[in-house]
N, C-alpha and C positions, 0 to 999 in steps of 0.2 A: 876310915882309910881302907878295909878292907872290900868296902861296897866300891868307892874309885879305884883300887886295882880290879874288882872282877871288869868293871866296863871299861878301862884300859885295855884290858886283855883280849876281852872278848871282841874290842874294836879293832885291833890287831889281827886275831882269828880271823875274821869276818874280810876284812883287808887282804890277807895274804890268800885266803881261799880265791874271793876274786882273781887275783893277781896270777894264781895256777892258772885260773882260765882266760884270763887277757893273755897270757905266754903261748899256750896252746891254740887258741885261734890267731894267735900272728902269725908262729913258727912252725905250728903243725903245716897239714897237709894245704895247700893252696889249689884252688880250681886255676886247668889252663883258661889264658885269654886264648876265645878263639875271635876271629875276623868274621867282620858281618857282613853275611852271603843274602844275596837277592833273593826274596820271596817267591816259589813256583806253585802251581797250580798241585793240591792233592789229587788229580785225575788226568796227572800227565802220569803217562808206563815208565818215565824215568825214575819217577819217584814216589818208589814204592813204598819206604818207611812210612810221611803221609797220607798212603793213599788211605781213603775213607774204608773205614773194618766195621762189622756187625756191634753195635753199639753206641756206634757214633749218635744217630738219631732218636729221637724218642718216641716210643710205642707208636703204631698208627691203627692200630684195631680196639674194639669196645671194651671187648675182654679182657685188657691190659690198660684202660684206660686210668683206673685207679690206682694203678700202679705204676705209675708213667717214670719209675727211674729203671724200669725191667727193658732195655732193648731189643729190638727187630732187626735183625737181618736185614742187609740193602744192597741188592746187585748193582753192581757198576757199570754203564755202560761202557765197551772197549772202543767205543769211535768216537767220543765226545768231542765236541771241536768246542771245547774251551776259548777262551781268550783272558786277558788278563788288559784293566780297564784302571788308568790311575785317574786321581782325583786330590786337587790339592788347596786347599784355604788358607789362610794368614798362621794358621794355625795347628794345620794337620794334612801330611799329605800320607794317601792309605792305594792301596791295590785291592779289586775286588774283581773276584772270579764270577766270569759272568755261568758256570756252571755251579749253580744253585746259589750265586749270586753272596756268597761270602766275604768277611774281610779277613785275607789271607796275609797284610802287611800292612802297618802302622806306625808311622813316625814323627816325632813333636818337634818341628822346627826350632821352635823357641825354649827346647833345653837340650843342650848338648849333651850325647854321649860319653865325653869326658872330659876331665876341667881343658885338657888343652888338645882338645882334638871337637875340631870344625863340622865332622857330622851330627846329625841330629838325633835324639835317643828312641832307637825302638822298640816298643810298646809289644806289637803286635807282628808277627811274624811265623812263616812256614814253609825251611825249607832243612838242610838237614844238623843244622846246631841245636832248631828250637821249634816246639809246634806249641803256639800259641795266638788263634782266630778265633773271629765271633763267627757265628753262624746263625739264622734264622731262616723259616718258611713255612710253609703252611703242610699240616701231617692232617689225619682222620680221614672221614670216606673219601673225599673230591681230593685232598691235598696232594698238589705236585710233589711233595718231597716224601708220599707214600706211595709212586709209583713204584715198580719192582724194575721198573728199566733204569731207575736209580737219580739223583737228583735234576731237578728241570736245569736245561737248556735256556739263558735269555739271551736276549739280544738288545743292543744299544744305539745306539745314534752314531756314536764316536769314539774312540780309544783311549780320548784322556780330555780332563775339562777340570776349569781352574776359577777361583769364584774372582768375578770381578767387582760384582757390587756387595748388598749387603746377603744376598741369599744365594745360593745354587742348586739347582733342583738334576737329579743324574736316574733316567728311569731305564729300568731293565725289562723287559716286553717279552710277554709269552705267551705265545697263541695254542692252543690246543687241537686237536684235530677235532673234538665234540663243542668247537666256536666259544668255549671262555677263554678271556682275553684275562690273561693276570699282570699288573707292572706292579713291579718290586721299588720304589722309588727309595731314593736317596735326598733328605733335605741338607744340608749344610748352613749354620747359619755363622758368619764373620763371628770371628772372634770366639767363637765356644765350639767346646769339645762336644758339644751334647750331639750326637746326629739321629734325624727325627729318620723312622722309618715305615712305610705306609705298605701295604698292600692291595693293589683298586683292585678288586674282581667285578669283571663285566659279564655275567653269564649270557650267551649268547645261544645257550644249550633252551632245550626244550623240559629240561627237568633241574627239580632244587638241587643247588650246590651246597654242599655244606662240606664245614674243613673248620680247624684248628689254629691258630697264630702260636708259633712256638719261638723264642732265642736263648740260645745256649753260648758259654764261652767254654772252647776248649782249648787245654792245657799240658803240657808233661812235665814232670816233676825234677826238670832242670832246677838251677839258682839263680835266685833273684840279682840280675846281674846292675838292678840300680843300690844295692844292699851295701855301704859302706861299713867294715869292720871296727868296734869298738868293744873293749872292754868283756864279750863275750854275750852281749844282750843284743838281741837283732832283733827290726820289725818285724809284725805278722806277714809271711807269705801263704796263702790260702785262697778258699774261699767263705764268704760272706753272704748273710743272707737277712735279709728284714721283712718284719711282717707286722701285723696289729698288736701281736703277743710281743713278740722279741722283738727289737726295734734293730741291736745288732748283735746277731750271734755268728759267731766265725769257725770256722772248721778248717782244720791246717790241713795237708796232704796227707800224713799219718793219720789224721782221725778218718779223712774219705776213707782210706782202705782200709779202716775197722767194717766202716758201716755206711750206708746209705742216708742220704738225708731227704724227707720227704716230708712238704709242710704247705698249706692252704692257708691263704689270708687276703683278704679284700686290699686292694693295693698292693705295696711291697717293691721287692727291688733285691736282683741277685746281682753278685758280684765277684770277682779276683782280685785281689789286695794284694800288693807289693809293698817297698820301701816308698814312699814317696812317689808314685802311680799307680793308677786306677782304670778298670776296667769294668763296665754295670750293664745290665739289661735292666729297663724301668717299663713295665705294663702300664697299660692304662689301670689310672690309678683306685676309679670307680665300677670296678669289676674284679670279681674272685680268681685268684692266679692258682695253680699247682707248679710249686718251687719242688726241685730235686738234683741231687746229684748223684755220679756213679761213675764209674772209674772203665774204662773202654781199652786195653791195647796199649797200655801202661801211659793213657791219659788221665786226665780230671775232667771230667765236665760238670757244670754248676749250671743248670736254664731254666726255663717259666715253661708253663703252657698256659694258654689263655683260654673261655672257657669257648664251645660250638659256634661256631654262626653259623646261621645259612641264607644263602643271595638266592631269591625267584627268579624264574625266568625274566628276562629282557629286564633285570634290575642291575644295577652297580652299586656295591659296597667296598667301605671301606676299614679295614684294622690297620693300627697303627702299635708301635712300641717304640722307647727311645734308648739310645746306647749314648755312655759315656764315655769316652777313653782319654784319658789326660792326667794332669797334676791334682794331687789331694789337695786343692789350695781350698778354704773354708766356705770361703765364699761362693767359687763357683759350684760346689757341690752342697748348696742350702738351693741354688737354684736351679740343680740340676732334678731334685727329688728329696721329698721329706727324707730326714734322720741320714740322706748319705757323708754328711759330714760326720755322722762319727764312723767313718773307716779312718779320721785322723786321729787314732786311737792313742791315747795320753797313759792308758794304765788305770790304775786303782786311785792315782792322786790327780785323776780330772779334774777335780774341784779348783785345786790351785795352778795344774797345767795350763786349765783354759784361760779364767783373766790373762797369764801371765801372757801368753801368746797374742791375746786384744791386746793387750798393752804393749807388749813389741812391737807389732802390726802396726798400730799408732804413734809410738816413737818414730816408730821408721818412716812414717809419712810424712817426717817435719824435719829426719837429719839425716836421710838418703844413704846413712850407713849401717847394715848390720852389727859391725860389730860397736858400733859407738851407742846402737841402741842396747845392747847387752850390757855395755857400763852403766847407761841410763837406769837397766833395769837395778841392775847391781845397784845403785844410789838409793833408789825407789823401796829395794827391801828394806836396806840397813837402816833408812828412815823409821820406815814402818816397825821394827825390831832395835832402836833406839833406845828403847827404856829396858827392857831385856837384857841387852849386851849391857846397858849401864849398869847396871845391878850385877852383872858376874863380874864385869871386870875392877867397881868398886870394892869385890869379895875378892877376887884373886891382888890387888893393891895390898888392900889390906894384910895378904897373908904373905907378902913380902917384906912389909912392912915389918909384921911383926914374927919374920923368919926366925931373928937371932934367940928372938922368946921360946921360940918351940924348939930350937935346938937346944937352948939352956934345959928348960923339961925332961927333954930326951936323954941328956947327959944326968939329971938330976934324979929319976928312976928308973935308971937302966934296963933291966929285964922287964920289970915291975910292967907288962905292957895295961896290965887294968889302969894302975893309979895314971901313968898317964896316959892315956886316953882319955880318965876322967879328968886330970886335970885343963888336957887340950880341948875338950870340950865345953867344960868354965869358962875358958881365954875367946872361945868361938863366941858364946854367951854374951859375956862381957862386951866384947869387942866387933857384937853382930857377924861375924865372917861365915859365911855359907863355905864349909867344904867343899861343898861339887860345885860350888857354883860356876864354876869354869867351864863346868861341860853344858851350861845354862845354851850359849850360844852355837854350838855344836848340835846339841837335839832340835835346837829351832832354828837350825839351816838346813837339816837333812832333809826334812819332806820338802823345804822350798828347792835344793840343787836337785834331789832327785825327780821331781812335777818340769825342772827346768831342762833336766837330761833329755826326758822324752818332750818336752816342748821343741827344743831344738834341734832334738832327730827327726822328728815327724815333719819339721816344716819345711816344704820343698824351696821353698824363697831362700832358705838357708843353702840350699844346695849349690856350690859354687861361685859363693857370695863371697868376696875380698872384704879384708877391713884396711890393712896397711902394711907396705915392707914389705915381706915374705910370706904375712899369712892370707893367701890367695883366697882360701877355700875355708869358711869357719866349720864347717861340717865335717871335716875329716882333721886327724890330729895336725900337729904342728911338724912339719915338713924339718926344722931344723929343732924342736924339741924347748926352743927357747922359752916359751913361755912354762910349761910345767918347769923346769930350773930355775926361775924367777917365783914361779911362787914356793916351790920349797924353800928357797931362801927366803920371801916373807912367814912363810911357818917358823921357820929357823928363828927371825930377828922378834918376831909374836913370843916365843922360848925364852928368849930374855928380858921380856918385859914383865915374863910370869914368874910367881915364885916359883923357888925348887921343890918336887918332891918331899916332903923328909922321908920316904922308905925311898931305900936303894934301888930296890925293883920297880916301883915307878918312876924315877927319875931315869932308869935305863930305856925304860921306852919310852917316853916322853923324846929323847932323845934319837932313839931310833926314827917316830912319826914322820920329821920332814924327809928322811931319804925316801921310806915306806912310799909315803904319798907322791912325793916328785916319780920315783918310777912307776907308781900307778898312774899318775895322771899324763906317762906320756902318751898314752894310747887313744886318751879320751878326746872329741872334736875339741878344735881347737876354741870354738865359741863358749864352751863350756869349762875349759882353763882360763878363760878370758874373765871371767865373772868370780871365779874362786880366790884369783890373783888379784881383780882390783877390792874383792871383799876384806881379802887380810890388809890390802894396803890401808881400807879406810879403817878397818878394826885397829890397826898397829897405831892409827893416826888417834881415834879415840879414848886405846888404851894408854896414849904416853900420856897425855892431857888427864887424863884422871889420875894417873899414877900421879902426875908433879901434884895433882891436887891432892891427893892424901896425904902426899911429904908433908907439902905447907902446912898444911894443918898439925904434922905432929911437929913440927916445927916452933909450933909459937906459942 
């Protein structure tokens, strides 16, 4: 008994610690909404916060080459005649500055900014709530974006273009005074996020060109505003990085401003990681990269460099790298780039995160509802964990059964707690009864709801996903709280199908558990109350049916 009080207790502990902190991130301090302002150009004089500061770019001399998270200085020119050039696909529509040819704004038609507000979620964005853009160009001897009169000037066709078929091709053109000709193109391909980005250089010069292919994503260390509050555990917001060693190591804002990150790997792929979107530069994948990052003007930047090239005269070449910006969905990020699906980060209990999510994924192909696929799964465990729960709850029947026997004991050697203990444990003997056995089903649902927790936080499909009635959104808690009160009271009506405690102190908390839990789990998504609730309903349903079977049996 006294081993089931400490893990009572300490389940309690462990509970109510939580519960400090689910209270403090509801009630504490909350960030203001602010309203989403139009993306501006960082080399307009209005807007000085973004404009580009010493750091921004990466190294462009030899000297510094190997140490390419160490920043250059870059004069800005004061007469830029900028333009701002929109671009829009089934998919994604972004603003890109045709001054050094950036993505300065980024938005995902096909998920809303909020469950009941009709705009679309922005990703990417630069103006003065948030500075978060890709950037790329070419830095070293020849490179335009190592000039000192500060990043190239393109020029375009048209102000805005829109894909109509399955591809669209958007080039930015830059003539030089010594006749290379550089276009910065933009591919777009229907339906994906991924956008392919080339650079042709046509040296028209009389001497070798040689330059760098560099893409960086920059950031400031605002909040993750797709970040739904739960319980006190939040997604990774950072950045990410893969290489042939690490496939994914992530570094959050605080570890940037410890230190620099600086890493070499044939392939690879950098990134900024959110709650449920993603942002990547992906190199060519058969060629050595220099990944780094470094903190500029109280940004983050995370980017590649790629290694030399150099174009002969009257030759044309070309480097290319690709950028992701979209949803963590698995699939499109297996074909985005090796190993980028794991930014769908499950934790330490991957192993059973992941089936479970193929297997939502699957469900949901055949019953078009999330939350009906969550019951599904809910089935699919209790199946699987069948003979388990059978066995505790055969042990906990039993020890109702034979309640009245242990209270006779108890009354039979009162203080004496040796003799009986050793008597209650002859009766266990006898009578096979597992003492913990109660807690049999308990230890063997925690790694499966917890695998389930971050299954369900991470998956953006969840995001905004109705199942029925009132619960619009399974990703965020339950709007009127009903369903955690529904499963308390199945915790509750589970309490009476159990036997009682015989020590007072456990049966005092036993008692306590279903309030305990109902206010813990009002906080938690609501898809994840949805699984806990139809769990105890199928356990209450299992456990009555064994109980009437062990009556009958002492029955006859």
């Amino acid at each position: 008994m006294d081993v089931q009080r400490i893990i009572l207790i300490a389940a309690l502990a462990i509970i109510s610690y939580m519960l400090v902190l689910q209270w403090n991130q509801e009630y504490g301090a909350q960030p203001v909404a602010v309203a989403q302002t139009e993306s501006v150009s960082a080399y307009q004089s209005s807007n000085e916060t973004a404009a580009p500061q010493a750091g921004d770019l990466p190294p462009t001399t030899t000297e510094v080459a190997a140490n390419n998270d160490l920043p250059e200085a870059q004069a800005v020119a004061t007469t830029a005649q900028q333009q701002l050039i929109s671009v829009k696909t089934d998919v994604l529509e972004l603003l890109i500055d045709t001054k050094g040819g950036d993505i300065i704004q980024l938005t995902l038609p096909k998920h809303k900014a909020a469950l009941n507000d009709d705009k679309p979620f922005v990703l990417l964005e630069q103006n003065g709530n948030r500075t978060y853009v890709s950037q790329s160009g070419l830095i070293g001897k020849d490179g335009l974006d190592a000039k000192k009169e500060g990043r190239p000037q393109y020029t375009t066709a048209k102000n805005s273009y829109q894909l109509e078929g399955d591809k669209l091709t958007v080039d930015l053109v830059h003539t030089g005074d010594d006749g290379v000709v550089v276009t910065k193109r933009f591919v777009f391909t229907k339906g994906s996020y991924k956008i392919e980005q080339d650079f042709l250089i046509n040296n028209g010069s009389a001497e070798v060109w040689q330059a760098k292919l560099f893409g960086q994503i920059k950031r400031d260390g605002s909040k993750d505003p797709s970040q739904t509050t739960s319980m006190g555990m939040q997604a990774f917001l950072g950045a990410v990085f893969s290489t042939a060693d690490e496939h994914y190591d992530k570094f959050s804002f605080k570890k940037l401003d410890e230190a620099n990150v600086k890493k070499t790997s044939l392939g690879g792929w950098v990134a900024m990681s959110q709650h449920y979107f993603l942002s990547a530069w992906i190199p060519a994948q058969d060629q050595e990269n220099n990944y780094s990052s470094r903190v500029s003007n109280g940004n983050y930047i995370a980017g590649f460099v790629a290694p030399e090239f150099s174009v002969a005269p009257g030759e044309t070449k070309t480097v290319s790298a690709g950028f992701y910006a979209g949803p963590k969905e698995t699939d499109l990020l297996e074909q985005a780039a090796p190993n980028l699906e794991l930014t769908v980060d499950y934790g330490i209990l991957w192993f059973i995160a992941t089936p479970l999510s193929w297997l939502l994924k699957t469900i949901h192909s055949f019953v078009g509802n999330w939350g009906v696929s969550i019951i599904f799964i809910t089935i699919i465990v209790k199946a699987l964990l069948f003979q388990v729960n059978a066995k505790a709850f055969k042990s906990m029947a039993k020890m109702r059964k034979f309640g009245p026997e242990m209270t006779r004991l108890k009354e039979l050697y009162g203080d004496d707690r040796q003799k009986m203990s050793q008597a209650m444990m002859e009766l266990y003997k006898k009578e096979k009864i597992n003492p913990l056995g109660g807690c049999l089903p308990i230890v063997a649902q925690m790694p499966i709801f917890i695998a389930l927790y971050w299954t369900l936080m991470e998956s953006v499909e969840l995001r905004h996903a109705p199942f029925a009635l009132w619960i619009n959104d399974l990703s965020v808690m339950d709007p009127y709280f009903m369903l955690p009160i529904l499963m308390g009271a199945t915790m509750f009506i589970q309490q009476l199908l159990n036997p009682t405690p015989p020590d007072p102190m456990q049966a005092k908390i036993m008692k306590m558990l279903p309030i305990v839990f109902t206010f813990f789990f009002l906080w938690f998504p609501a898809g994840l109350v949805l699984y806990w609730l139809v769990n105890n309903i199928l356990s209450i349903t299992q456990q009555y049916i064994i109980n009437k079977q062990i009556e009958a049996e002492g029955s006859k």
